[in-house]
SESEMI-719785 format. One record per residue (C-alpha): residue in one letter; x, y, z. Coordinates in steps of 0.05 Angstrom, whole numbers. Example, Ala and Ser with C-alpha at 12.3 -4.5 7.8 and 13.67 -1.06 7.14 Angstrom:
BEGIN
@rest=A | px=246 | py=-90 | pz=156;
@rest=S | px=273 | py=-21 | pz=143;
//
This chain:
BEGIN
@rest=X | px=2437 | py=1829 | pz=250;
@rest=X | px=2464 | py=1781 | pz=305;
@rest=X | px=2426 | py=1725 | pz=270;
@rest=X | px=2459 | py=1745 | pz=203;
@rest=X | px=2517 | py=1733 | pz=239;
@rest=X | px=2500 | py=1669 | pz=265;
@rest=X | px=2516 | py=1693 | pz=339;
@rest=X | px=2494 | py=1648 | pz=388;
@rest=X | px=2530 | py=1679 | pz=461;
@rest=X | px=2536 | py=1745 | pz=485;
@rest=X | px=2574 | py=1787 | pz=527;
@rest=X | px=2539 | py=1850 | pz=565;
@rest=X | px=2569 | py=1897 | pz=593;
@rest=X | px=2558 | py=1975 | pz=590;
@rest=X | px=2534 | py=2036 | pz=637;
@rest=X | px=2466 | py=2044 | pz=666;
@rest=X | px=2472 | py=1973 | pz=708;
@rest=X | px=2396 | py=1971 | pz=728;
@rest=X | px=2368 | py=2001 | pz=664;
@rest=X | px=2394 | py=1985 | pz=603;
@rest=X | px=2447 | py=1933 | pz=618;
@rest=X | px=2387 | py=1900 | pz=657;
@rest=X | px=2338 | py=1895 | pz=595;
@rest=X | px=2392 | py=1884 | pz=542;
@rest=X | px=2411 | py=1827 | pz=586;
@rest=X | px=2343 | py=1796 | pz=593;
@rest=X | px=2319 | py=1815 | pz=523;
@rest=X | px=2379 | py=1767 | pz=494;
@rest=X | px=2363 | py=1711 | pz=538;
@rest=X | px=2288 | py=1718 | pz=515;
@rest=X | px=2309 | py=1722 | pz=440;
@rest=X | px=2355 | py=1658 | pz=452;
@rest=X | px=2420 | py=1674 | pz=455;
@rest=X | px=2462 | py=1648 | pz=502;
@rest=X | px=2485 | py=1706 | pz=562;
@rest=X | px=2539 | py=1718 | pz=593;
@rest=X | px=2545 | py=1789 | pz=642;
@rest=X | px=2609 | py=1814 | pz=652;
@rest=X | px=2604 | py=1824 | pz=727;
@rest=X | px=2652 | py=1880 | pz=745;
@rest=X | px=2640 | py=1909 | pz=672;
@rest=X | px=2579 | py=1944 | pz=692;
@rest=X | px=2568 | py=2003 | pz=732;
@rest=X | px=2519 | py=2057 | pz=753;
@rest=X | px=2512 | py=2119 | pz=795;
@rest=X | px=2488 | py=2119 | pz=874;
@rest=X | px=2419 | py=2123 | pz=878;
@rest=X | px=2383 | py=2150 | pz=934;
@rest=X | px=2359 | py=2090 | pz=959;
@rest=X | px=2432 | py=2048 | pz=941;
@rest=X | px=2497 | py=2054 | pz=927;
@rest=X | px=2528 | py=2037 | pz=851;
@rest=X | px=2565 | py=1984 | pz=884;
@rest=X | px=2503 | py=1954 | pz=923;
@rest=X | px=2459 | py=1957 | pz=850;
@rest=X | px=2514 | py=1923 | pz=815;
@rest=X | px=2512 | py=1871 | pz=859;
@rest=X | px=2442 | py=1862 | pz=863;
@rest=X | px=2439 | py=1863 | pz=783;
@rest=X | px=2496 | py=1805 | pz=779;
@rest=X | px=2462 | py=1763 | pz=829;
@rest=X | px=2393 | py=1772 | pz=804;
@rest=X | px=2409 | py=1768 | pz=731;
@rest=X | px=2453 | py=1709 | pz=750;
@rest=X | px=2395 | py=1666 | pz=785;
@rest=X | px=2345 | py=1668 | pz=729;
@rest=X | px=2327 | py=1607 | pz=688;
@rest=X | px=2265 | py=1621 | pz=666;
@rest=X | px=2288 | py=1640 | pz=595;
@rest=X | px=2310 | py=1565 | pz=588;
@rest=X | px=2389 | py=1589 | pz=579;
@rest=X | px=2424 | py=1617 | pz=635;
@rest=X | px=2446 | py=1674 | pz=644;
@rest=X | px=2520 | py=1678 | pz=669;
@rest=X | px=2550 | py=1733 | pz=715;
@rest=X | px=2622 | py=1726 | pz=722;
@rest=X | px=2690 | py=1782 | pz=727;
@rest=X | px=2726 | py=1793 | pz=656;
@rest=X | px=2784 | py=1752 | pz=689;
@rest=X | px=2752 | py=1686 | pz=675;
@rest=X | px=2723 | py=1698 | pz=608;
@rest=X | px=2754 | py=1647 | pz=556;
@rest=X | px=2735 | py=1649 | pz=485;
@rest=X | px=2751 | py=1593 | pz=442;
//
């Protein structure tokens, strides 16, 4: 459907921060498309071995450090999103 559309970028956000906002996230960088994670747009519950807060921040900055898909993958707050 995205490809119908001609999409090209995407922006992830959602619940579930090191589940499925962690493989939709990788999943469109491996089909292509160019990522971008809405940092603070994300969230999940404390875990027993971390806090919500601590996996968000582990997903931004790991998500936000790969390359090996060939595109990066962006993690940055809603605040500095511009479309064009």
């Amino acid at each position: 459907m995205l490809a119908s559309l001609d999409a090209r970028a995407l922006f992830i956000c959602g619940y579930a921060s090191e589940f499925c906002v962690d493989t939709t996230t990788r999943s469109a960088a491996a089909k292509g498309f160019a990522v971008t994670l809405v940092a603070d747009a994300h969230t999940t519950l404390d875990k027993a071995h971390a806090t919500g807060a601590q996996i968000r921040a582990h997903e931004n900055a790991t998500l936000g450090n790969i390359r090996s898909f060939g595109l990066p993958i962006r993690a940055i707050d809603a605040a500095e999103i511009r479309f064009r």
